[in-house]
C-alpha positions as CSV (number, residue, x, y, z in Angstrom):
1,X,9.7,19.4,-3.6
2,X,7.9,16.4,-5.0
3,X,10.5,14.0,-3.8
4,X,10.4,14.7,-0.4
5,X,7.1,14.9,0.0
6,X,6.7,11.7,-1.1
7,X,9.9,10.6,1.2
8,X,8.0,12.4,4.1
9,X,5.0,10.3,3.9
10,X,7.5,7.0,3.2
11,X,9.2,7.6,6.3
12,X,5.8,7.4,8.3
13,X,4.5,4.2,6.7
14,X,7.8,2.1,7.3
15,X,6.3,1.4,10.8
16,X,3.1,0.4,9.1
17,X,4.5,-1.8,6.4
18,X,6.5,-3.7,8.7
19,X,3.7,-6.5,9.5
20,X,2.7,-6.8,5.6
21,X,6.7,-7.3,4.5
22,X,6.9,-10.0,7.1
23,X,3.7,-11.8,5.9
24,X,4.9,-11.1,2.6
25,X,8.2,-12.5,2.9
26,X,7.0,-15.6,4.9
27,X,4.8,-16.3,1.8
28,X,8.0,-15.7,-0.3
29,X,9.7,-18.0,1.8
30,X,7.1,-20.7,0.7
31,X,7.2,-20.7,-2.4
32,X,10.9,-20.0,-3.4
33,X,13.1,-21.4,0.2
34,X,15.3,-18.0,1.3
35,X,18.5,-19.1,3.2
36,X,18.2,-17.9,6.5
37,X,21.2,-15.2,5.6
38,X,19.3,-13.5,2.7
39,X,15.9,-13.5,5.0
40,X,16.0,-10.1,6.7
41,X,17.5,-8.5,3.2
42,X,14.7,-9.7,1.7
43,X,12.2,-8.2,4.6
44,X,14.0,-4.8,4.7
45,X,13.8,-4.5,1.0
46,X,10.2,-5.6,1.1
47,X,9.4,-3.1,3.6
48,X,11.1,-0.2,1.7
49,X,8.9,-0.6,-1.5
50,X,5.8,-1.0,-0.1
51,X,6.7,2.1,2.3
52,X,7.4,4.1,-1.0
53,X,4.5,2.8,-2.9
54,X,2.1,4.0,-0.6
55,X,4.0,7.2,0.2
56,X,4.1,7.3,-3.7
57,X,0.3,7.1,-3.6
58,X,-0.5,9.2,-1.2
59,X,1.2,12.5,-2.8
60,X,-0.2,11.5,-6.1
61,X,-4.0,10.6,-5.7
């Protein structure tokens, strides 16, 4: 029950996390160059942890 409670409240913050992974990625790209292939990889995946971080979060605090 714990698992997808915390997927529940992932799912909602994947809309929320998208400006952040993008900001976060750009800054990324900055520092170490991303070919432009690996670039929305790198976003999707960025999005996905911080989406589960916070869901994370919220069911635990």
């Amino acid at each position: 029950m714990n698992v997808v409670l915390t997927l529940v409240f992932s799912i909602v913050m994947l809309f929320f996390m998208i400006f952040p992974a993008m900001k976060i990625t750009e800054w990324i790209d900055a520092r170490y160059p991303i070919p432009k292939k690996y670039y929305t990889p790198v976003m999707l995946t960025v999005v996905v942890m911080l989406s589960l971080l916070i869901g994370i979060f919220l069911r635990y605090a």
